[in-house]
C-alpha positions as CSV (number, residue, x, y, z in Angstrom):
1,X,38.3,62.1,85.4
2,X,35.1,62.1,87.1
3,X,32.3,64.5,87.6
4,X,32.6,64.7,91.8
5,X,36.4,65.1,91.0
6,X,36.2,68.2,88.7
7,X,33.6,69.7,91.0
8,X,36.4,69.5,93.6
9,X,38.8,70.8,91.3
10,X,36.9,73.9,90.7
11,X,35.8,74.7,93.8
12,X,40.1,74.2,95.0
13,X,40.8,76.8,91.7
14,X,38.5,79.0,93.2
15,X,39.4,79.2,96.7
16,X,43.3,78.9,96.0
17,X,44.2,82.1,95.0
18,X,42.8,84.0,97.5
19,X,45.0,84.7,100.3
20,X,43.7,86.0,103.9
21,X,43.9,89.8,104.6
22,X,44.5,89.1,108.2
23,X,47.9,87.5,109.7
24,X,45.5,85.1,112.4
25,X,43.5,83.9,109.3
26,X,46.5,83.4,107.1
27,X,48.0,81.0,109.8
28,X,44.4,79.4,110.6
29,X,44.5,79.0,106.6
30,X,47.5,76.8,107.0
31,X,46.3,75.1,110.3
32,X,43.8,73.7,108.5
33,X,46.2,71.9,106.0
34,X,48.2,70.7,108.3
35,X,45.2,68.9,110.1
36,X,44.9,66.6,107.3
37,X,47.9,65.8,106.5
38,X,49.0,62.4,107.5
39,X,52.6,62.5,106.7
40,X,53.8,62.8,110.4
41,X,55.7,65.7,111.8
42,X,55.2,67.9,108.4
43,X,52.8,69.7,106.8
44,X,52.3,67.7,103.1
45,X,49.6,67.3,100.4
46,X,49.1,65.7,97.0
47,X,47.2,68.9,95.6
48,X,49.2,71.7,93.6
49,X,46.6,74.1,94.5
50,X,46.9,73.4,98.0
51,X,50.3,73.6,98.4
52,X,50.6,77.3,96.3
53,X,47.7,78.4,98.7
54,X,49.5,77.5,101.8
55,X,53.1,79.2,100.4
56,X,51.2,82.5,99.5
57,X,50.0,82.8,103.2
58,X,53.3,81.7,104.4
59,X,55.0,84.3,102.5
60,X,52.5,86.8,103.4
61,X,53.6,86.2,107.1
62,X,57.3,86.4,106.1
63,X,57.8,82.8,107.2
64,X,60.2,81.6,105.0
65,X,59.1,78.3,103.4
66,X,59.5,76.0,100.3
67,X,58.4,73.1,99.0
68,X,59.9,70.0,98.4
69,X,58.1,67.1,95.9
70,X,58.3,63.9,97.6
71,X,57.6,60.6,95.2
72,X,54.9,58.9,96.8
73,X,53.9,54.9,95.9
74,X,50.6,56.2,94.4
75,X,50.9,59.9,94.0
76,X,53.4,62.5,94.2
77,X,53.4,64.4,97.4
78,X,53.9,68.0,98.0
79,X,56.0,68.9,102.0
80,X,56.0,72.5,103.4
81,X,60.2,72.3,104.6
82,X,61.0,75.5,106.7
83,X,57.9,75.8,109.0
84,X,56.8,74.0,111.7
85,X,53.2,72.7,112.7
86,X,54.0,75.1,116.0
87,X,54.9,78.1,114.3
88,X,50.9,78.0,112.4
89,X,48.6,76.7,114.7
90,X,46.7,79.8,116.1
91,X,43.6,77.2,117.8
92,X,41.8,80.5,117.4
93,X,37.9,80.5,117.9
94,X,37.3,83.9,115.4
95,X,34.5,83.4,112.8
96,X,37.6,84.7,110.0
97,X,40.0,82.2,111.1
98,X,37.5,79.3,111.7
99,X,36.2,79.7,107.3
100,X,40.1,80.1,106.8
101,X,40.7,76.8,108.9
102,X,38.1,75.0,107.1
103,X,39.1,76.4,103.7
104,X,42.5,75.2,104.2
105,X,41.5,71.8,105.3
106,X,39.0,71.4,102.1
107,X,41.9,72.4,100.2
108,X,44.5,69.9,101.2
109,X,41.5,66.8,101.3
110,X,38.2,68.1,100.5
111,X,35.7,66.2,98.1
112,X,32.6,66.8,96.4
113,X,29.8,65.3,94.4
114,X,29.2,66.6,91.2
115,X,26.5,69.4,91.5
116,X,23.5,66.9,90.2
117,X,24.4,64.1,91.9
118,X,23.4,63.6,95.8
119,X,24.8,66.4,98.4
120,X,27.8,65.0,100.2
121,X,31.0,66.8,101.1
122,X,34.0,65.0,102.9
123,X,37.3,66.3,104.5
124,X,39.6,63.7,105.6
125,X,41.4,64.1,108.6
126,X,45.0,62.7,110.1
127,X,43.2,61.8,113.5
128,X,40.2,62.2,115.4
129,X,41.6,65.8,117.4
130,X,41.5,67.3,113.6
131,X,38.6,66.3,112.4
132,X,36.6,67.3,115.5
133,X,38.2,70.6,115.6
134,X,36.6,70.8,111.9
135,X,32.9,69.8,112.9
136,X,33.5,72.3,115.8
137,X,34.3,75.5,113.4
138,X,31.6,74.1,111.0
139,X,28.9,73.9,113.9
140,X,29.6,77.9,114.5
141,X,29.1,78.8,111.1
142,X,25.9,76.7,111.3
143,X,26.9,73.8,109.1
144,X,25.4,70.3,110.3
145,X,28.9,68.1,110.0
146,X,29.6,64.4,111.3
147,X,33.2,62.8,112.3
148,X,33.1,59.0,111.2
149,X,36.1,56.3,110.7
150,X,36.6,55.0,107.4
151,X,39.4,52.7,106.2
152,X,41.5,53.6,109.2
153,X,41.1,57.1,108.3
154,X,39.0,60.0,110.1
155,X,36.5,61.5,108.1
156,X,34.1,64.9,108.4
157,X,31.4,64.6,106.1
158,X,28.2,66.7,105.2
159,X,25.3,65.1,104.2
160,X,22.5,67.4,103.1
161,X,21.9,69.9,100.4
162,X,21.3,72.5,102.5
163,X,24.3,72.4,105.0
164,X,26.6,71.2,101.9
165,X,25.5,74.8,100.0
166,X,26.0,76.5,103.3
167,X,29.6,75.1,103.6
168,X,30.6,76.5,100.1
169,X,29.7,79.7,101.2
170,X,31.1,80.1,104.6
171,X,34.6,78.6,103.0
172,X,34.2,81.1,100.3
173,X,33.4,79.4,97.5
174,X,30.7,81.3,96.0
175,X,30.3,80.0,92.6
176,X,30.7,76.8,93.7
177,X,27.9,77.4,96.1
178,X,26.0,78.9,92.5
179,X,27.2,75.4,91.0
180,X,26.3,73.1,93.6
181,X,22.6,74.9,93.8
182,X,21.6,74.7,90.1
183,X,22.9,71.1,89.9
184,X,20.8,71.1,93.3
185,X,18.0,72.2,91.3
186,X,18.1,69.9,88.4
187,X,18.5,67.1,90.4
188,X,14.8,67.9,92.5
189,X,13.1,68.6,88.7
190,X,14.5,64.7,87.7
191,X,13.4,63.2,90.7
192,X,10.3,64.9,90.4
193,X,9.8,63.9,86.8
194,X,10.6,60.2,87.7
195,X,8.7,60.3,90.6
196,X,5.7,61.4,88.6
197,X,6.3,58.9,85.3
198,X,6.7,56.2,88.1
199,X,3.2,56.6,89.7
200,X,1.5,57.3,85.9
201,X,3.5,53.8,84.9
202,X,2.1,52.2,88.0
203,X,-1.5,53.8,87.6
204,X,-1.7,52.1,83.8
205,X,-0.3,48.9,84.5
206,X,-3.4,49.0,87.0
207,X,-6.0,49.8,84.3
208,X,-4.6,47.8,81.8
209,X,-4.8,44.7,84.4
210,X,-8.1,45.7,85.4
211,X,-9.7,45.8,81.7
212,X,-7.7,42.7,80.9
213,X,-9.8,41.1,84.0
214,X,-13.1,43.2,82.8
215,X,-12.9,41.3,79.3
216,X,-11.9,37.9,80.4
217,X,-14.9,38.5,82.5
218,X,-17.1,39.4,79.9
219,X,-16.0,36.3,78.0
220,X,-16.9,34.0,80.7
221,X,-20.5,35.8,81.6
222,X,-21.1,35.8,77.6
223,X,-20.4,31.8,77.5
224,X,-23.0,31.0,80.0
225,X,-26.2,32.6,78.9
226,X,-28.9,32.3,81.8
227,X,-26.0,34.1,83.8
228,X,-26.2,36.5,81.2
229,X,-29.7,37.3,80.8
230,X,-30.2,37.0,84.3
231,X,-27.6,40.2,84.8
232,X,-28.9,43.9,85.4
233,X,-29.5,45.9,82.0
234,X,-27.0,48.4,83.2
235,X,-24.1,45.5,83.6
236,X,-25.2,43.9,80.6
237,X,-24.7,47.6,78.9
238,X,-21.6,48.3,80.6
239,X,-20.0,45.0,79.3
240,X,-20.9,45.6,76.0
241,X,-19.1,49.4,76.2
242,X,-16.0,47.3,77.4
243,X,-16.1,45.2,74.9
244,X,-16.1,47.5,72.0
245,X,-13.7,50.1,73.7
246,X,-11.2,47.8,75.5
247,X,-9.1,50.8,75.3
248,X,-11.1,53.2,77.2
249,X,-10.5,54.7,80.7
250,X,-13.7,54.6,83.3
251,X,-13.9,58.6,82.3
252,X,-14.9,57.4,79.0
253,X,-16.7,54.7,79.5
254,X,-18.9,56.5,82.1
255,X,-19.3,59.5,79.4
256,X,-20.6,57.2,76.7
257,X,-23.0,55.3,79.4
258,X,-23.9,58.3,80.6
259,X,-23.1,58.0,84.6
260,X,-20.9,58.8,86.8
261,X,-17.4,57.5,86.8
262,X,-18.4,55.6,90.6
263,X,-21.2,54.5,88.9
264,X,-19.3,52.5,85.8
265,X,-16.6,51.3,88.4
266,X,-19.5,49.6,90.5
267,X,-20.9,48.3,87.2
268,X,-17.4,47.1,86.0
269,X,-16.7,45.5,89.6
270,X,-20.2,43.7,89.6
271,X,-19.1,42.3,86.1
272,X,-15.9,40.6,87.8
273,X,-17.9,39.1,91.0
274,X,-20.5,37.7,88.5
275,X,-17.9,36.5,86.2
276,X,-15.9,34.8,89.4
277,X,-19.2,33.3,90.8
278,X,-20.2,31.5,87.6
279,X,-16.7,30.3,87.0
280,X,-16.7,28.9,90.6
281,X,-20.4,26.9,89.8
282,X,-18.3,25.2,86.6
283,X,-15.6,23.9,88.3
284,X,-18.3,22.8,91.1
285,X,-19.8,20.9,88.6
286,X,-16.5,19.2,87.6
């Protein structure tokens, strides 16, 4: 089992048991499983949880329901007999009955990442009507949501950290919300930390490349003596500090020349140029 799957599976736990005080929500609670089911004419899911959630409200209205378990080619399927789609759907525009709309929706199809992993929330839908009536009640509670086609299938999805964390909450599902921000949270400190270890990886390749090309440079001034004596004291000085600390940063080269660290990166530069120049008059000569 994977980690987006057990997320989902706690966040369901927590939200299952907890049955609507008011009749129009406990009705809107069952709407919104039966706008993703996609067994026609009946109200069905492959979830347990769902299914329980959906009988407690049912029973709460004194509609008189059961269940039957229908086997499925790939999983086993879970039918509402006794009520009809009809009977439950309120189409009511109340704050309360929009999070118990949503909440039964997420129950019969919902899915999450795993806390740590990138924000992304999906409900599928049966058809297009569903899963815009969906974005609709997650617009009101402020929750940025999309409707897109996948596999044949309609899908509402939510895409960012924020509006995924505020979904949890408006559904009810506070410790998930708790969950999802602490994952939320140690997901920003690892990108951080890679980000960071990136651009320090990046900045000593750089170095070492550039004291690689410093020595070489060295080697090919040092191999042509008029060049050499004909260079500046201070780049003659600043070669030799390369050459007996190959493994010092500019900072520590310019402390033990005594300059500024500008000042030994002009030196070091001029050591290159020279080092190009005289390489080009060999190959001249060849």
């Amino acid at each position: 089992m994977d980690g987006a799957q057990s997320f989902t599976q706690r966040v369901a736990a927590e939200l299952a048991p907890h049955t609507p005080l008011l009749a129009c929500c406990r009705r809107s609670l069952v709407e919104g499983l039966a706008l993703v089911t996609t067994t026609p004419g009946a109200i069905a899911t492959t979830r347990p949880v769902a299914v329980r959630a959906a009988m407690q409200a049912l029973h709460a209205e004194r509609i008189a329901a059961h269940v039957s378990r229908v086997g499925a080619a790939r999983r086993v399927q879970y039918v509402l007999v006794g009520v009809e789609t009809e009977v439950i759907e309120t189409r009511s525009a109340r704050v309360c009955c929009r999070r118990s709309r949503l909440r039964g929706a997420f129950l019969g199809a919902g899915r999450l990442v795993r806390p740590d992993g990138e924000p992304y929330l999906e409900i599928g839908c049966a058809d297009e009507t569903g899963a815009t009536r969906l974005v609709d009640d997650f617009a009101v509670l402020e929750v940025t949501a999309r409707t897109r086609r996948r596999r044949g299938r309609w899908v509402v999805t939510v895409r960012s950290g924020l509006a995924v964390g505020a979904a949890l909450s408006s559904i009810g599902a506070q410790a998930g919300r708790l969950s999802f921000e602490a994952g939320r949270v140690i997901r920003e400190v690892r990108s951080g930390v890679n980000r960071r270890l990136n651009a320090e990886t990046a900045n000593l390749r750089r170095t070492v490349a550039a004291g690689v090309r410093q020595l070489e440079s060295i080697a090919v001034l040092e191999a042509d003596m008029a060049r050499w004596q004909a260079l500046p004291p201070a780049l003659r000085e600043a070669a030799a500090l390369r050459a007996r600390h190959p493994d010092d940063d500019l900072a520590q080269l310019a402390e033990r020349a005594g300059c500024s660290r500008p000042a030994m990166a002009g030196r070091l530069h001029r050591l290159v140029a020279a080092a190009g120049e005289a390489g080009d008059r060999v190959r001249a000569r060849r």
